[in-house]
PAROTI-750548 format. One record per residue (C-alpha): residue in one letter; x, z, y; residue number from 1. Coordinates in steps of 0.25 Angstrom, whole numbers, padded with zeros to 4 digits. Each point is the difference from the previous one (the first is absolute). Layout:
N
NODE r    px    pz    py   k
NODE A     X     Z     Y NUM
...
# end
This chain:
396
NODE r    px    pz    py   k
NODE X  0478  0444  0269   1
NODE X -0001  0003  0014   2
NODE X -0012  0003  0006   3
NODE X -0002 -0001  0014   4
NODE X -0010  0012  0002   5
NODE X  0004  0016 -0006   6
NODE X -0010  0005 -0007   7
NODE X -0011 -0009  0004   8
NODE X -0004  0007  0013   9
NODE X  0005 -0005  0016  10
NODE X  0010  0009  0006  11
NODE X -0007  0006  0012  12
NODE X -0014  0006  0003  13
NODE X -0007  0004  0010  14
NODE X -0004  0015  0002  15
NODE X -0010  0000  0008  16
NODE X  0002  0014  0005  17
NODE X  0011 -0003  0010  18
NODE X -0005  0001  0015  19
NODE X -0001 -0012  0008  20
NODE X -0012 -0006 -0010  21
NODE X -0009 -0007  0009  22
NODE X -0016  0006  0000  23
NODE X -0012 -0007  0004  24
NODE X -0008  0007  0011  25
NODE X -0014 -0009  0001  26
NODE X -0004  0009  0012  27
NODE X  0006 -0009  0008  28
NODE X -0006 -0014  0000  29
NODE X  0007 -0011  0005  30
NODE X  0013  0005  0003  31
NODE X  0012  0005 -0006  32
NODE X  0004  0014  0003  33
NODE X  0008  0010 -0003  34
NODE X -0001  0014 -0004  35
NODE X  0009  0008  0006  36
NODE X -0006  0014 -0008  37
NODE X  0007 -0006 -0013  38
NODE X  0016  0000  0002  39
NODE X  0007 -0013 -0003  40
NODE X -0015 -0006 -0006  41
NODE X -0006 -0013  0007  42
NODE X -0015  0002  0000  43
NODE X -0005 -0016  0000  44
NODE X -0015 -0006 -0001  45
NODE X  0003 -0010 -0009  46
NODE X -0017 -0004  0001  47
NODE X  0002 -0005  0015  48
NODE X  0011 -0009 -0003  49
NODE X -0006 -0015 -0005  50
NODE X  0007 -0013 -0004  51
NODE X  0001 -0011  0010  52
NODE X -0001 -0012 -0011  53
NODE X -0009  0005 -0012  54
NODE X  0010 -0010 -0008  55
NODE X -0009  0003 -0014  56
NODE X -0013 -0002  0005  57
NODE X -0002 -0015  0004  58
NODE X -0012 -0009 -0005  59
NODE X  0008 -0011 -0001  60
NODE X  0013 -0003 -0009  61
NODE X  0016  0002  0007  62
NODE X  0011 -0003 -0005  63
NODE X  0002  0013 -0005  64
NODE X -0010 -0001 -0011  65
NODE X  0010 -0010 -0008  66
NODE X  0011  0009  0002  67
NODE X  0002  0008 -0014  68
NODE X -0004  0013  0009  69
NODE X -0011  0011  0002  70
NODE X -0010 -0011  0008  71
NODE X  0004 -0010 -0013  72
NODE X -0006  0012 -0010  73
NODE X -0011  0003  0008  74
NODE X -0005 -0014  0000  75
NODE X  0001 -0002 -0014  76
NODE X -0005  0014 -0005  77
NODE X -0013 -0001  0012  78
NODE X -0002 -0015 -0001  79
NODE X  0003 -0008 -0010  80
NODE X -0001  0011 -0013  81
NODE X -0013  0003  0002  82
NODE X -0004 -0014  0000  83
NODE X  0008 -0003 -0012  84
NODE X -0002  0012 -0007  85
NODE X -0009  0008  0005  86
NODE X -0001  0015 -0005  87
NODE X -0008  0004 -0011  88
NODE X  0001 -0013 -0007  89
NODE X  0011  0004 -0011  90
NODE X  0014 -0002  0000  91
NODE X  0006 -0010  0007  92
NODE X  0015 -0002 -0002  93
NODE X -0002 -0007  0014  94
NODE X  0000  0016  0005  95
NODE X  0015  0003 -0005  96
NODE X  0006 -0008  0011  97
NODE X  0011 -0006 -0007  98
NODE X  0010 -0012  0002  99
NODE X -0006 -0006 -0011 100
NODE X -0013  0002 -0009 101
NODE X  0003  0001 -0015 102
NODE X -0012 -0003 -0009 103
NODE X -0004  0001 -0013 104
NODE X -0004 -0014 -0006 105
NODE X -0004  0000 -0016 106
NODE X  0013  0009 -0002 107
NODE X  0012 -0007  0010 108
NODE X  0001  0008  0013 109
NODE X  0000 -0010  0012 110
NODE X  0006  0003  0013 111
NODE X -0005 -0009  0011 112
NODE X  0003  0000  0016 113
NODE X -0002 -0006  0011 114
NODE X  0006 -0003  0015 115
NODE X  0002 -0006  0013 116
NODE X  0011 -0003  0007 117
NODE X -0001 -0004  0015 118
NODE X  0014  0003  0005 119
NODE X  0006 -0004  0013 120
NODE X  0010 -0008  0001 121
NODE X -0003 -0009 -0013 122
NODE X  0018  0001 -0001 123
NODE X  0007  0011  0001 124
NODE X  0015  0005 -0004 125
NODE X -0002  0001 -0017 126
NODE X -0013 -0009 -0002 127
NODE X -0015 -0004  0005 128
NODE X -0014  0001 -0002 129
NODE X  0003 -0008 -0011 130
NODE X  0008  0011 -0008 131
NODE X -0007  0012  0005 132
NODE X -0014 -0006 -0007 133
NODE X  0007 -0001 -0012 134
NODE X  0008  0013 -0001 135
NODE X -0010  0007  0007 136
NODE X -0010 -0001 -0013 137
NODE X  0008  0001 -0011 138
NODE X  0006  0012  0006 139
NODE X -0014  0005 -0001 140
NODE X -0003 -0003 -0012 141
NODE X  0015  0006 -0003 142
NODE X -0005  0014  0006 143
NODE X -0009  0003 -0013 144
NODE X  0011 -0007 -0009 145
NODE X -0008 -0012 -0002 146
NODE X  0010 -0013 -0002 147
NODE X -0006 -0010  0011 148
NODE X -0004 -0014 -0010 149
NODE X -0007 -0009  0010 150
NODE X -0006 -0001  0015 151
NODE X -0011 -0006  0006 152
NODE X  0006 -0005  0017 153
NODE X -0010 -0002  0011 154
NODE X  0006 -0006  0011 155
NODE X -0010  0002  0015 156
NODE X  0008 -0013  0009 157
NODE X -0003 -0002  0015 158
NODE X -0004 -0012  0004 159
NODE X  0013 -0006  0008 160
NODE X  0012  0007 -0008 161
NODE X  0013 -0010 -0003 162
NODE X -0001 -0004 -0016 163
NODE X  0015  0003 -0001 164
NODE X -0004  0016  0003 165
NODE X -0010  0000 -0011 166
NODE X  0009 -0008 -0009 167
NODE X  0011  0009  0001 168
NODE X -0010  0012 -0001 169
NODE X -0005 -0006 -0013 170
NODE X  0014 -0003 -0005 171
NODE X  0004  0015  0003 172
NODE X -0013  0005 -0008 173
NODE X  0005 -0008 -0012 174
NODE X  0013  0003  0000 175
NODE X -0003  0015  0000 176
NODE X -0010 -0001 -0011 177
NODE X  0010 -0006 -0010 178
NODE X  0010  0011  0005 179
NODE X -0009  0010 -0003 180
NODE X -0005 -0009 -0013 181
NODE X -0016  0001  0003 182
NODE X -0008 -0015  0000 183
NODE X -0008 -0004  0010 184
NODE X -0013 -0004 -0006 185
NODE X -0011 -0002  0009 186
NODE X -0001 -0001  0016 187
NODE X -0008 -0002  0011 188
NODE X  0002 -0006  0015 189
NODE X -0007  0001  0012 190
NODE X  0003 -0005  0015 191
NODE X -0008  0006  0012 192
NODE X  0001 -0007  0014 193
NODE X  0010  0002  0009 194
NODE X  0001  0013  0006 195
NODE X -0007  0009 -0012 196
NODE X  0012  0002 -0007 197
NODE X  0015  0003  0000 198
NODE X  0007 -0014 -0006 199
NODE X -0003  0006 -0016 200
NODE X -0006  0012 -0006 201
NODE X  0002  0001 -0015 202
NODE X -0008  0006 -0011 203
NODE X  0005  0006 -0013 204
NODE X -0006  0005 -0012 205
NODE X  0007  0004 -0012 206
NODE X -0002  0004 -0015 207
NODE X  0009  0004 -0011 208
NODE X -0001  0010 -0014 209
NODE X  0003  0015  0002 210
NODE X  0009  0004 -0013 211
NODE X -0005  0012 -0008 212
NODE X  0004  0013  0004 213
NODE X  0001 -0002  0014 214
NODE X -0008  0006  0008 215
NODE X  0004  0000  0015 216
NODE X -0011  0004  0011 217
NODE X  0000  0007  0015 218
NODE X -0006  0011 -0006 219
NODE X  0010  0005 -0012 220
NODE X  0010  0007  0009 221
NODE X  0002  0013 -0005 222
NODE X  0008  0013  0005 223
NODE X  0015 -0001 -0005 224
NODE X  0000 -0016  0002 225
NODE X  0014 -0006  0006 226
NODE X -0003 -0011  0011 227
NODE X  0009 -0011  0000 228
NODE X  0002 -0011  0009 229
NODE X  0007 -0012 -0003 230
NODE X  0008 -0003  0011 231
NODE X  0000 -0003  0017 232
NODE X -0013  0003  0008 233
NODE X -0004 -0007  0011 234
NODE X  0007 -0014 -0001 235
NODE X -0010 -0010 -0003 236
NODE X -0007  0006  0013 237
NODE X  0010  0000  0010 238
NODE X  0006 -0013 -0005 239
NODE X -0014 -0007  0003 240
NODE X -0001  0007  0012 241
NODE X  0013 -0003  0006 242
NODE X -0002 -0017 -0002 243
NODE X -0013  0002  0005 244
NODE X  0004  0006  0013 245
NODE X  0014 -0005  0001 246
NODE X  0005  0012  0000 247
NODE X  0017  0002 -0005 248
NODE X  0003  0011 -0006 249
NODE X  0017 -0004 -0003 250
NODE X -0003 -0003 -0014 251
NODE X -0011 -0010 -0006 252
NODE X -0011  0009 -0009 253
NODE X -0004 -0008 -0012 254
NODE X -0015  0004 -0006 255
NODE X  0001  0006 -0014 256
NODE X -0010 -0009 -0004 257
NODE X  0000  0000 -0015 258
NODE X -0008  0001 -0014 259
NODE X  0002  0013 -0006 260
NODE X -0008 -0004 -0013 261
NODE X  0016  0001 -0008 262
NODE X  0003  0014  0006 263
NODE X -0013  0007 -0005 264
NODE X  0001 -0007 -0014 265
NODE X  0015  0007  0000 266
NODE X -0004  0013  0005 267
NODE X -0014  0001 -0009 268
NODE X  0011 -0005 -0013 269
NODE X  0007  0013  0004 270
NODE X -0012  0010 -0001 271
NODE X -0014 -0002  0001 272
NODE X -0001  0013  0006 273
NODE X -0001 -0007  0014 274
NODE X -0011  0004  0007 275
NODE X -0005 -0005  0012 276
NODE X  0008 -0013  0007 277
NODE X -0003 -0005  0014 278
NODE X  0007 -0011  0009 279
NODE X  0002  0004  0014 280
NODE X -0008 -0012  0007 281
NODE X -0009  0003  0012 282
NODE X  0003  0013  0004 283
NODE X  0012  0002 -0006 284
NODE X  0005  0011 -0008 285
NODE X -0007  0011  0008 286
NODE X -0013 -0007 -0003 287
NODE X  0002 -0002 -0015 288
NODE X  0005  0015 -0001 289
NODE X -0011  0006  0007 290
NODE X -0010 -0008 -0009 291
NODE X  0006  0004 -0012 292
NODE X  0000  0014  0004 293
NODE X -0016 -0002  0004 294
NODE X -0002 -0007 -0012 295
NODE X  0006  0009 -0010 296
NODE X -0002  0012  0009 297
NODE X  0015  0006 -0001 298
NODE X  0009  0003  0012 299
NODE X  0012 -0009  0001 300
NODE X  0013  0008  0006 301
NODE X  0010 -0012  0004 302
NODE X  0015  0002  0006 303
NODE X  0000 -0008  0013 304
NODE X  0015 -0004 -0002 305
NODE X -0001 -0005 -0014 306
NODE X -0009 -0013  0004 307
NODE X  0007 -0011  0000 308
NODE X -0002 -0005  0015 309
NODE X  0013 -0013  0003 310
NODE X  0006  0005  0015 311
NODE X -0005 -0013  0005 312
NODE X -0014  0004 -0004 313
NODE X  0002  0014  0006 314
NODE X  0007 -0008  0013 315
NODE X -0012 -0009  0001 316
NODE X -0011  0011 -0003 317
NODE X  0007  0008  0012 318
NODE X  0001 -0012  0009 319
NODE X -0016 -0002 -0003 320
NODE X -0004  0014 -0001 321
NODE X -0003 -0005 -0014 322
NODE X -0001  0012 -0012 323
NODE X  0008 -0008 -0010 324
NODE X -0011  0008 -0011 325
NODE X -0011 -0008  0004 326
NODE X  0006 -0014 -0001 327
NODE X -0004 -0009 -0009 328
NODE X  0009 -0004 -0013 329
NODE X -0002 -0011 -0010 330
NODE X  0010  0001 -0010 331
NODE X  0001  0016 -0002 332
NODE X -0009  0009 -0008 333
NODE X -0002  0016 -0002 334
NODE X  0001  0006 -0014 335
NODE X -0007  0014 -0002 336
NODE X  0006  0002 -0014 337
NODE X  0000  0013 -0009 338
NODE X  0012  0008  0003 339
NODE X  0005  0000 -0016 340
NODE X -0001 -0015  0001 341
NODE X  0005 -0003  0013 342
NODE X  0016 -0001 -0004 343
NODE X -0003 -0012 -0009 344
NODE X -0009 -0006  0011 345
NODE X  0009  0001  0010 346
NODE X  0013 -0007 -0008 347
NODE X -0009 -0010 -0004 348
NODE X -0004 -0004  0016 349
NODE X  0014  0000  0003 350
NODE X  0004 -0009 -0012 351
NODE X -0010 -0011  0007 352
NODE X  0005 -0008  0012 353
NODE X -0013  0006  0006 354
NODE X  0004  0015 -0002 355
NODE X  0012  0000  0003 356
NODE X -0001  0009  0013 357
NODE X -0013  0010 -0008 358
NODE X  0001  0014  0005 359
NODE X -0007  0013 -0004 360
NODE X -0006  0005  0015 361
NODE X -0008  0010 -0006 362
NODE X -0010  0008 -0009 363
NODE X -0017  0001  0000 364
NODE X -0003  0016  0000 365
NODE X -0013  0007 -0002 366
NODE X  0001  0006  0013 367
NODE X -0007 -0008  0012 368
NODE X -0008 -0010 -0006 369
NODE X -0003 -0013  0005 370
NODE X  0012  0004  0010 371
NODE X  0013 -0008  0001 372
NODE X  0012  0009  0008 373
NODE X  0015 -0004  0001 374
NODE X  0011  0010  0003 375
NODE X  0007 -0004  0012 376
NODE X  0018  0002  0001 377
NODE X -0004  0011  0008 378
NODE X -0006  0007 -0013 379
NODE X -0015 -0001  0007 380
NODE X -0010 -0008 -0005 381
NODE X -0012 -0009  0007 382
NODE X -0012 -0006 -0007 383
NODE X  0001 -0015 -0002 384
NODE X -0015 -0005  0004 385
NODE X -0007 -0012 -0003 386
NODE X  0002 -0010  0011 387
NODE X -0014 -0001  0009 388
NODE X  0003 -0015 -0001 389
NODE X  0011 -0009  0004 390
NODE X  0014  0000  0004 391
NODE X  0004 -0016 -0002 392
NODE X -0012 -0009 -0002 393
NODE X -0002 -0013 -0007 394
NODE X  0013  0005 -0011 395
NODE X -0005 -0004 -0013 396
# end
């Protein structure tokens, strides 16, 4: 099998003896100066220079705090953990972050999850809200191998909004139910007055039975593990934000809007040796990397030429000064799978009309943990960060 990264280590380093490193001379405050005694070295005070918009210290709520990012984990790990399950108050699966809960009830292992899903426009090229609450939640409960059976569907309507939309919204979410072959069993529906709301918000919830052996969580990664994606990054993003703003970009971009719940049940009837499994959301695939990596505390070595970005997702990322990494998907997922294993899984993912495009882009090693780094054409390689917050608001 080919595998995209020799010997489990990036190709360059950094030797950190080479002249021309820059120094930090706090005798100078305020200003940044330059030591002329040190040939080729820039003496800077990094303690005078300050931010001009503290953009993670705010009392109130941004948009970034929804975006899948750094300011969307530090809201959930400062505020609402402690509050839900406060420290020292004994395990809480709540704690392990996951796409989906599995709990133990008399025996059965149950997956349950839920979201919401505010995107703008409510139609785009390849489907709506009504899809994306749909697929969104059974692709979570697919992440830790669970088989979605039903969903509950809160719909939040503003006061004012044309019953045709919210039929067609509806007739979409149904559709995609009996495609992905989950009932909808209960609902709610709210309206709030005009101007409190964006036409429809919807609510999801899902549940379905974990089968025995699996065992798929953000923390199981382990050194030696291949990571597969299973096809094109970036297009649900780029495809909602080019109707929203109107934008052409020569050819139409279809979302990949889809339910993943028959990919994973090939992959996991290939080997159970799976580990980890995430779908590329908010955030995109540097997010749900550098979350695995935190979680299972492994470095993450990627070969940036092996992700399957589509040219006009690279066009439109260029035109936008987008980072195609850190747009949304809704129909891809990434496998952290043992290496011994990872053959079977991969021909299986290309079997299914969901797979068909899966690629090895690289390997978790022991070496920087928490740490994601791809290895450039050039044969360098950069770290791939956690986003701060967001690139394109209001996608999912």
């Amino acid at each position: 099998m080919a595998d995209p990264i020799e010997n489990g280590r990036p190709a360059a380093s950094v030797d950190s003896s080479t002249a021309g490193a820059a120094t930090v001379d706090s005798s100078t405050a305020g200003a940044a100066t330059v030591d002329s005694s040190t040939a080729g070295a820039a003496t800077v005070d990094m303690e005078s220079w300050t931010c001009p918009v503290p953009l993670r210290s705010s009392p109130n709520v941004v948009m970034g705090h929804g975006a899948g990012g750094v300011m969307s984990a530090e809201l959930v790990e400062h505020l609402f953990l402690p509050a839900f399950a406060p420290a020292g108050t004994g395990p809480s699966v709540l704690r392990q972050l996951g796409d989906s809960a599995v709990v133990d009830l008399g025996g059965a292992r149950l997956a349950i999850s839920t979201d919401s899903y505010v995107v703008r426009p409510l139609f785009f090229p390849g489907g709506s809200i009504g899809d994306l609450a749909v697929n969104g939640t059974v692709n979570d409960l697919a992440m830790s191998g669970a088989q979605a059976a039903y969903l509950s569907c809160g719909f939040i309507l503003e006061e004012g909004t044309d019953l045709e939309v919210i039929g067609r919204v509806a007739q979409a979410l149904g559709d995609a139910a009996r495609r992905a072959g989950v009932t909808v069993a209960t609902g709610d529906t709210k309206v709030v007055d005009y101007g409190h709301g964006d036409q429809v918000f919807v609510n999801t919830a899902g549940i379905g039975l974990v089968p025995a052996g699996v065992d798929l969580r953000p923390d199981r990664a382990r050194p030696g593990d291949l990571v597969i994606v299973s096809g094109s990054i970036g297009v649900h993003g780029i495809a909602v934000m080019s109707v929203r703003e109107g934008l052409e970009f020569g050819t139409e971009l279809c979302s990949d809007s889809a339910p993943l719940n028959g990919l994973v049940a090939a992959m996991l009837a290939a080997s159970t040796d799976v580990h980890v499994l995430r779908d590329p959301t908010r955030g995109g695939l540097g997010a749900s990397l550098n979350e695995i990596a935190r979680s299972s505390r492994v470095g993450v070595d990627v070969v940036e030429g092996a992700v399957p970005i589509p040219e006009e997702v690279a066009n439109a990322c260029g035109l936008l000064g987008l980072d195609p990494w850190y747009v949304a998907n809704e129909g891809k997922l990434v496998a952290f799978v043992a290496p011994d294993h990872a053959d079977a899984v991969l021909a299986a993912m290309r079997a299914h009309p969901l797979g068909r495009e899966s690629v090895i882009i690289g390997r978790c090693v022991e070496e920087h943990p928490g740490m994601v780094t791809a290895r450039t054409a050039l044969g360098g390689t950069r770290v791939v960060d956690l986003p701060l917050g967001e690139q394109l608001p209001r996608i999912c």
